[in-house]
N, C-alpha and C positions, 0 to 999 in steps of 0.2 A: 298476388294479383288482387287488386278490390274489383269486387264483386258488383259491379254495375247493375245488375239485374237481381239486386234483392229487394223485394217486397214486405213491409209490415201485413200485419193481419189490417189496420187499420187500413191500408191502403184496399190490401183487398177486400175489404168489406165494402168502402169507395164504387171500386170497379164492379162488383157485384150488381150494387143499386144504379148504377149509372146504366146497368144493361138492361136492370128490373126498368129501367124509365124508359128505355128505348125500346124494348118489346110491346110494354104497354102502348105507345104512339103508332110501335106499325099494327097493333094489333086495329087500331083506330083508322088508321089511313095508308091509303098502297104508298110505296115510292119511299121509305122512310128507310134510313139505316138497317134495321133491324126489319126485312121486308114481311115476315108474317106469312108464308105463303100459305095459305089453306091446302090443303090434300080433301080434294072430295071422293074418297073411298071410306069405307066401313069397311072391316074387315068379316068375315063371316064367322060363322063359330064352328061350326063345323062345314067343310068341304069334302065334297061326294070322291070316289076313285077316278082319279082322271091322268094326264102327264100334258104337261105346261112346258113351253119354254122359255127362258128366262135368262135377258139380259144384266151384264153390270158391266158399265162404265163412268170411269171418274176418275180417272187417274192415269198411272202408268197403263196398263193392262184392261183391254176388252176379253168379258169373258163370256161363252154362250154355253146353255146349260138344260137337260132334261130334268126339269124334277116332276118326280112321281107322287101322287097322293095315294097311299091307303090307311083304311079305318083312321083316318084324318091327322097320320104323321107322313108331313113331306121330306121326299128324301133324293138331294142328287144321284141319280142313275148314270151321269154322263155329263160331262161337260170339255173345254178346247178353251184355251187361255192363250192369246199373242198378243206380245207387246205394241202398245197403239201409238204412244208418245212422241215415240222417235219419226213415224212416217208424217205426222199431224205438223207440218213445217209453213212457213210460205209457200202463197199459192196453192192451197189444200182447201177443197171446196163438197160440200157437202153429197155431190154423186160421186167421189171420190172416197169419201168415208161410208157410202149406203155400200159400195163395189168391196170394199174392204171388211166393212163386218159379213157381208153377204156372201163372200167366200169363206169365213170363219163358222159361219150356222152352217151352211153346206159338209162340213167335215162331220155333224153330229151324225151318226149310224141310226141311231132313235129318235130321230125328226121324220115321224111316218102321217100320213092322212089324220092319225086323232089328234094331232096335237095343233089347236087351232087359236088358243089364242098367247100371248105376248103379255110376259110380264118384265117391263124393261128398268132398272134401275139406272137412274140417267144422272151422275153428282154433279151438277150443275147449278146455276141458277136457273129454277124454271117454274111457274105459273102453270097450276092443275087447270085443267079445265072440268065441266060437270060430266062429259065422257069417259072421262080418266087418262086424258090424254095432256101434253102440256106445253107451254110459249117458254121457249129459251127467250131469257130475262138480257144476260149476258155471261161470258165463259169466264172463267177462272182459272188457275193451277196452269198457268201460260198457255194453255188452247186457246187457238182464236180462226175460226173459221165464219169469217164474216156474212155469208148468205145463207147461214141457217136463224142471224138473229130475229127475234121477235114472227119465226114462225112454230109451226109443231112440230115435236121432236117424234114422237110414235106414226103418225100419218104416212107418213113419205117413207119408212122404213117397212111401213105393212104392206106398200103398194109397190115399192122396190123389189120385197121378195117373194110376194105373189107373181112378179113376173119374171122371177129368175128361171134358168132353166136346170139349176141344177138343186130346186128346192122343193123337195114333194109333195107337199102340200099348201093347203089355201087360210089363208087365216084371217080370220072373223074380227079381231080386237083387241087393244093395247093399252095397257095402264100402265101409265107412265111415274114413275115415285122416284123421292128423293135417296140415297141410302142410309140416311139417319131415320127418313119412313121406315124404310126396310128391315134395318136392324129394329125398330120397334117392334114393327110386325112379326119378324122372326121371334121378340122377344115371348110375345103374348100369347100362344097357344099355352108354351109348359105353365106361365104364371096363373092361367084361369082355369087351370085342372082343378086343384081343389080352392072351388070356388071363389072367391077373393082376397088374396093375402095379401093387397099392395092397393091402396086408394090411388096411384095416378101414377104413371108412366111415362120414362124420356127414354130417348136413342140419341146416342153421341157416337161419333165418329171424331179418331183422331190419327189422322194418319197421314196421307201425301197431303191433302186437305183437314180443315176440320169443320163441324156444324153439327146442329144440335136441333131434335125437334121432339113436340110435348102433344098432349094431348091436351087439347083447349076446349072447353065448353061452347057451344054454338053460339049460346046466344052472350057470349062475352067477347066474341068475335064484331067487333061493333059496326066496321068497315062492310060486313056480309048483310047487316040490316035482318037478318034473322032467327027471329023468338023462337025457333023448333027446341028440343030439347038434345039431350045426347051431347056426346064429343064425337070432336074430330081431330087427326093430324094437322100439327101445323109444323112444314119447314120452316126454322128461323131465319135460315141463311146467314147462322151467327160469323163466320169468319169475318165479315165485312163489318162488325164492330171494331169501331176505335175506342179502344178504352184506355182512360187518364193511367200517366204513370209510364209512357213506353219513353225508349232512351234516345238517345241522339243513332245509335247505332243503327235502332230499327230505325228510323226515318232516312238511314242510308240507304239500309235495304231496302225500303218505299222505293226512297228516287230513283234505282237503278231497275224498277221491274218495270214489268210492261203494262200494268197496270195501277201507275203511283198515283195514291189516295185511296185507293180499294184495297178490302181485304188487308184491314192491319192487324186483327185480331190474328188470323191464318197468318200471319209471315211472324209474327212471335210466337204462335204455338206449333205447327205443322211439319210434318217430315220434308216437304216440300220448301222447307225456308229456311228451319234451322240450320243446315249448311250455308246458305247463304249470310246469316246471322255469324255465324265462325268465321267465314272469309273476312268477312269488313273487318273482323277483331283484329286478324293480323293481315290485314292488306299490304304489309311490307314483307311478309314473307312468300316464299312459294307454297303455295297450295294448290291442289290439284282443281283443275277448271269444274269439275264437276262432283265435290265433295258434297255431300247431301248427308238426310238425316242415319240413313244407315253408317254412315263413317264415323258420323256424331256416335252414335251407340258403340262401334268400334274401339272407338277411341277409351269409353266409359269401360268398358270390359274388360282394358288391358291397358291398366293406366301404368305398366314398368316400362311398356314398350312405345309408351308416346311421350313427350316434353312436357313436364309440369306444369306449366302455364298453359300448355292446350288440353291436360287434364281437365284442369280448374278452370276453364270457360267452357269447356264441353258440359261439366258439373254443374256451374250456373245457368247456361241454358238450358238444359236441359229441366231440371229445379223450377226454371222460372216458369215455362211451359206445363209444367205441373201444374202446380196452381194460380197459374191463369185458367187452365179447365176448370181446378178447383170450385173460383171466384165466379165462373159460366153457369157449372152448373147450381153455383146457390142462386143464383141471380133469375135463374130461370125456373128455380124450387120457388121463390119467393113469389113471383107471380099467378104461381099455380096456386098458392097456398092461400094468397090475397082473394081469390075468385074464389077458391071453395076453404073453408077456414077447417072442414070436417078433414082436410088430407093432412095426414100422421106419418105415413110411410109413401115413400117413393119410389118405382123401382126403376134403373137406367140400365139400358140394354145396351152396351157398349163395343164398339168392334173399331180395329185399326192397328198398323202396326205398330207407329208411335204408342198410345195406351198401354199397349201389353207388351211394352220393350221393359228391361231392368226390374225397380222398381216404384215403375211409374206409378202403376194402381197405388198402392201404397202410399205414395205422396199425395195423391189427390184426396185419399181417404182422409187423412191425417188431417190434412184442409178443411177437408166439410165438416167434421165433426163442430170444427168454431166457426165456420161460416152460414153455416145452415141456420133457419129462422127456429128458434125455442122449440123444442117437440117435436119436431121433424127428425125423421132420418132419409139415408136414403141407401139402398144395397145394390152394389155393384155387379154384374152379371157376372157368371165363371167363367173363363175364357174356354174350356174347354165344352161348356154349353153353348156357346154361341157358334156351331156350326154352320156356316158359308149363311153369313144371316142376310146378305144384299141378294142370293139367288133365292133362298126361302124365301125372304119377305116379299122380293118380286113375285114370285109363283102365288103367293097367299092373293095379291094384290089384284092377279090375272084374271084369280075367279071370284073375285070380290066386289 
């Protein structure tokens, strides 16, 4: 079978800089491919003993969660995970999904009077506000619950379950982040233990979605019009990059989603797509209606037991989804590196199940090594460090 989805270096070196030009523009202006979204939180350095609760959705699974802080390691004590996907249908309207997570926090035993404020990981597209609260931009990964667009996503969720009856306490405040924030923030307590081993810092997510967010200097944030000094998070909202090089297939896969034109970066790399990417390959066979990227990995695991030809397209998508993150994250090294020329080393905090299937690490690494700008490196997170980094970095967030 030829391999439709192979990439030169040259190519990806291409896609890389085409993303470097497109962060640069949203960094410049709203509404741009590449949206830039600022995150106005700072994360604190140390946090006092307290216990937070902490949302994550963005995908298949809502999950609600106690994390506890002491002597300034958070640790889940408690958390209640149900599939959200499948109820999220036609005619699914936003006091229908408060009613719904609102009986999933209610299950927590350690949701008592201290635990007041909300730290909510929301994978969306969504606009922080200087609260820390934020505007659903528009939905992704097939949700679409049309009367929660262009309001607040934390608001209406604090005021919902301050009036539940089955919630025991009151709570004061909600910051709201993305989960590529979150995974950052989970990253950044262990790397600034001893003192500074890493000039600059990503969180990538690749998994039912993908997206990628950096830490930007304020005043290179040009759209925000301000000279303070310091960084700040910025979500990219990278899935929604089109980048040069995609095939006739993926524009199949475009036309048939419910969002065609959007998110063409995410239906060539995400666990969310690359089933859909194998379907089209043999649309004249039978496949099961709902083959997703876990099947895709399936298939890679026990390649006696599948048909060679659905070996070898499993291979190359998969492959190709590699580095395409690969080409992401130099692309997005590259502008970091542009703005401060002193960053040498980079560190990405990474969580998803696509990344840590097979191996995937490994392919991506291999990529950066020639994609990365001269002197740079960059080190990948351990998987088994990155402990529930969307409920940590929420909780970091809650009291930040």
């Amino acid at each position: 079978m030829e391999n439709i989805f192979t990439l030169t270096t040259e190519e990806l070196k291409a896609i890389a800089n085409n993303l470097t030009e497109k962060i640069e523009t949203g960094l410049k202006e709203d509404g741009q491919e590449i949206l830039c979204l600022p995150t106005h939180i700072v994360p604190k350095e140390h946090i006092s003993d307290c216990k937070v609760l902490a949302l994550d959705w963005g995908g298949t699974n809502f999950r609600a969660a106690i994390v506890e802080f002491k002597n300034g390691q958070a640790t889940v004590i408690e958390d209640v995970k149900h599939r959200l996907d499948h109820v999220v249908t036609k005619g699914f309207n936003q006091d229908k999904l408060l009613e719904k997570m609102a009986s999933f926090i209610s299950e927590l035993k350690q949701l008592d009077s201290t635990v007041t404020k909300i730290g909510y990981c929301f994978s969306y597209p969504a606009a922080t506000r200087l609260n820390g609260d934020a505007i659903l931009l528009r939905w992704s990964k097939s949700v679409d619950i049309p009367d929660m667009v262009g309001k607040p996503v934390g608001e209406p969720l604090v005021k919902y379950l301050n009036n539940h009856k089955d919630i025991k306490t009151t709570f004061t405040d909600v910051k709201v982040i993305n989960d590529t924030v979150a995974c950052l923030f989970a990253g950044l307590p262990e790397q600034t233990a001893d003192k500074k081993p890493f000039d600059s810092y990503i969180g990538l997510i690749v998994g039912t979605g993908t997206n990628m967010a950096g830490l930007i200097p304020l005043n290179k944030i040009e759209k925000l019009n301000n000279k303070g000094e310091g960084v700040i998070p910025v979500n990219l909202e990278s899935g929604n990059f089109s980048p040069p090089y995609l095939t006739v297939i993926d524009g199949l896969v475009d036309a048939m989603s419910n969002n065609k034109g959007n998110q063409r970066f995410e239906k060539a790399v995400s666990g969310g797509y690359l089933g859909e990417v194998f379907k089209v390959m043999f649309m004249n066979e039978k496949i099961k209606s709902d083959f997703d990227g876990q099947d895709l990995s399936d298939i890679l695991n026990n390649p006696t037991g599948s048909k060679k030809e659905h070996f070898d397209a499993a291979t190359y998508i998969y492959e190709r989804s590699a580095k395409l993150v690969a080409a992401s994250l130099a692309g997005l090294a590259q502008v970091i590196v542009q703005q401060c020329p002193d960053v040498k080393n980079i560190y990405a905090a990474v969580d998803g199940t696509v990344f840590w299937s097979n191996n995937y690490p490994e392919l991506v690494e291999k990529e950066l090594k020639i994609l990365l700008p001269a002197g740079v490196t960059m080190t990948i997170s351990e998987k088994d460090k990155m402990k529930e980094p969307n409920l940590i970095g929420s909780a970091v967030a809650a009291y930040s």
